[in-house]
MARZA-700097 format. One line per field, with one value per residue: residue number from 0; x, y, z of N, C-alpha, C in turn; residue in three letters. Coordinates in Angstrom, 1 decimal, padded with zeros to 4 digits, always signed. Example, Ala and Ser with C-alpha at 12.3 -4.5 7.8 and 13.67 -1.06 7.14 Angstrom:
BEGIN
torse: c(0_1)
n_x: c(+013.2_+012.8)
n_y: c(-005.7_-002.2)
n_z: c(+007.8_+007.1)
ca_x: c(+012.3_+013.7)
ca_y: c(-004.5_-001.1)
ca_z: c(+007.8_+007.1)
c_x: c(+013.2_+012.9)
c_y: c(-003.3_+000.0)
c_z: c(+007.8_+007.9)
nuse: c(ALA_SER)
This chain:
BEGIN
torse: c(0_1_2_3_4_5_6_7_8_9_10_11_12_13_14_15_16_17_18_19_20_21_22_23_24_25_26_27_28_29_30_31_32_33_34_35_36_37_38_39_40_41_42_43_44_45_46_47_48_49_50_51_52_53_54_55_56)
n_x: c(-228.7_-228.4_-228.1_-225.3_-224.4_-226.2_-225.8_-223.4_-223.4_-225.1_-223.7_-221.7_-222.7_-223.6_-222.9_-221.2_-222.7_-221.6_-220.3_-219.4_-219.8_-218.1_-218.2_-219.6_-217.9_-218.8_-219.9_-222.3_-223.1_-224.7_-226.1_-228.4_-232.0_-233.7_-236.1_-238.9_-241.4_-239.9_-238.2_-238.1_-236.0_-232.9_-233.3_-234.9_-233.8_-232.3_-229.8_-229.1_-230.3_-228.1_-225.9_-226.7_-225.6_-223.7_-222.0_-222.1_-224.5)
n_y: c(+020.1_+022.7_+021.7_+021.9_+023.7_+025.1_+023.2_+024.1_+027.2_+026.6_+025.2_+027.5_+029.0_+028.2_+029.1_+027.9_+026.4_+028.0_+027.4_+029.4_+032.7_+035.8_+038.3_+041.5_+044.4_+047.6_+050.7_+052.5_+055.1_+058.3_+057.7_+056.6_+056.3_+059.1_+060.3_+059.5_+058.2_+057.2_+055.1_+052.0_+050.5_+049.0_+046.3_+045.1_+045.7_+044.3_+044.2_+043.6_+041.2_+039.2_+039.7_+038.8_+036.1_+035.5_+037.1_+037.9_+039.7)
n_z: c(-075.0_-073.9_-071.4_-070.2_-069.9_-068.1_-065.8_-065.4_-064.0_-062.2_-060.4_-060.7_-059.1_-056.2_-053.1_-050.4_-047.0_-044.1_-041.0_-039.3_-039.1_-039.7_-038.3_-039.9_-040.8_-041.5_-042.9_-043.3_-045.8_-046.5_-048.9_-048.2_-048.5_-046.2_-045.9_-043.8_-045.5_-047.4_-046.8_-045.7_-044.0_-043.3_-043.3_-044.7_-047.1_-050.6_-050.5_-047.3_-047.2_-049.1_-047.6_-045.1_-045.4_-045.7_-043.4_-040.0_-038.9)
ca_x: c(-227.8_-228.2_-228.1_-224.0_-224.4_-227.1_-224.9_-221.6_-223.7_-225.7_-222.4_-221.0_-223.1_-224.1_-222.3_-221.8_-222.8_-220.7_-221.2_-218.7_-220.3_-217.4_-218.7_-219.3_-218.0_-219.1_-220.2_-224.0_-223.2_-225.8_-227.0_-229.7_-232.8_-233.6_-237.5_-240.1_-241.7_-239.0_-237.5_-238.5_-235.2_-231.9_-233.5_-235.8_-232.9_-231.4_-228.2_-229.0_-230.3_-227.2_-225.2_-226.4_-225.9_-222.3_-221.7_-223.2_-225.0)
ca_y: c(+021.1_+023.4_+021.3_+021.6_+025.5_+025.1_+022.7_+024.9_+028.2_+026.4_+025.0_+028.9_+030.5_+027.7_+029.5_+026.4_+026.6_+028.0_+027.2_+030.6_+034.0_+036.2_+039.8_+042.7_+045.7_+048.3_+051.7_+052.9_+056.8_+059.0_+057.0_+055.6_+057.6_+059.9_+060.1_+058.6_+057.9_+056.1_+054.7_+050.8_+050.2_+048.1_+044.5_+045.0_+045.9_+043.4_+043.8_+042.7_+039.6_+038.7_+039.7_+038.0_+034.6_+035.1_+037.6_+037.6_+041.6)
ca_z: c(-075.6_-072.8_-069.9_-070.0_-069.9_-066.9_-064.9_-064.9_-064.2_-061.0_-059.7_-060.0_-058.0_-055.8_-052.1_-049.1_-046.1_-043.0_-039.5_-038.9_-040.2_-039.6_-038.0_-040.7_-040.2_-042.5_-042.5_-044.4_-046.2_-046.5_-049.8_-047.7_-048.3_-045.2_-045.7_-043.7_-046.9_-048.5_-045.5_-045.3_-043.2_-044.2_-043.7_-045.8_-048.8_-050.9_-049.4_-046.5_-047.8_-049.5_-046.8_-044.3_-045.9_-045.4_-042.4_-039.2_-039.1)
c_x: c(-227.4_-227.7_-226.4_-223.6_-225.2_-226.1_-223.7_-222.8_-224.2_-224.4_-221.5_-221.7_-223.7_-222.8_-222.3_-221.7_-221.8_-221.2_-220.6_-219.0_-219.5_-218.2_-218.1_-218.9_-218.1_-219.6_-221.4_-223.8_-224.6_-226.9_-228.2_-230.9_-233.3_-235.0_-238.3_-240.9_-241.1_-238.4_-238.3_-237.4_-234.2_-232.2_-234.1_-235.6_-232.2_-230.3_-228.3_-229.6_-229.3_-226.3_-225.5_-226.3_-224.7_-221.7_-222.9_-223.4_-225.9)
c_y: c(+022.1_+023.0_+021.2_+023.0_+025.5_+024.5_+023.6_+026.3_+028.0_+026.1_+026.4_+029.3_+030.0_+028.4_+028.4_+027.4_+027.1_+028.1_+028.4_+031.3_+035.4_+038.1_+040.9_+044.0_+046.7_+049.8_+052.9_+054.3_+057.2_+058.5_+056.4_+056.2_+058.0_+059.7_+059.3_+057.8_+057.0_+055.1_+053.2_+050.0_+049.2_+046.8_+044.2_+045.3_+044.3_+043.1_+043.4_+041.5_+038.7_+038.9_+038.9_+036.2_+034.3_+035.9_+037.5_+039.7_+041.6)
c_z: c(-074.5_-071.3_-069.1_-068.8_-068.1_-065.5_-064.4_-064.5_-062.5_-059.9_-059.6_-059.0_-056.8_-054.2_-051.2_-048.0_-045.0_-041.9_-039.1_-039.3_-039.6_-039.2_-039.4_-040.3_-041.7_-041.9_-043.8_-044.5_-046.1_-047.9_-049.6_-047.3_-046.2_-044.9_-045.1_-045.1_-047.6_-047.5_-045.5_-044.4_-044.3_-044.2_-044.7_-047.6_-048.9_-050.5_-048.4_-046.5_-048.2_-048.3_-045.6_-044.7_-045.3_-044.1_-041.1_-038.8_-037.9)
nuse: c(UNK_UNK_UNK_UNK_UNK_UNK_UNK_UNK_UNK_UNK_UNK_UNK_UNK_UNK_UNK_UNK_UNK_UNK_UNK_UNK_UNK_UNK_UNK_UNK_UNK_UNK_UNK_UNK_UNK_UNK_UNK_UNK_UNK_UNK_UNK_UNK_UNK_UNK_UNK_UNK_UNK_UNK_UNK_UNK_UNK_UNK_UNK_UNK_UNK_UNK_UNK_UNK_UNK_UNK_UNK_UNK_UNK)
């Protein structure tokens, strides 16, 4: 019953591979805590997880 729902949902969000990861350019506001304390750096955020799948950072 489910398995129609499952299939179309894996096939959305399934991203392909690229041998090209196109340079990001972007620019980090001040949103990004300041604190030693809080500060674990941007690799270690989910954004740059997702991001680098598809840019090269």
């Amino acid at each position: 019953m489910f398995q129609p729902l499952l299939d179309a949902f894996i096939d959305s969000t399934h991203l392909d591979e690229t041998t090209h990861k196109p340079p990001l350019n972007i620019a980090l506001a001040n949103w990004w805590p300041l604190k030693n304390s809080e500060k674990k750096g941007f690799r270690d955020f989910i954004l740059h997880v997702i991001l680098k799948q598809r840019y090269k950072i």
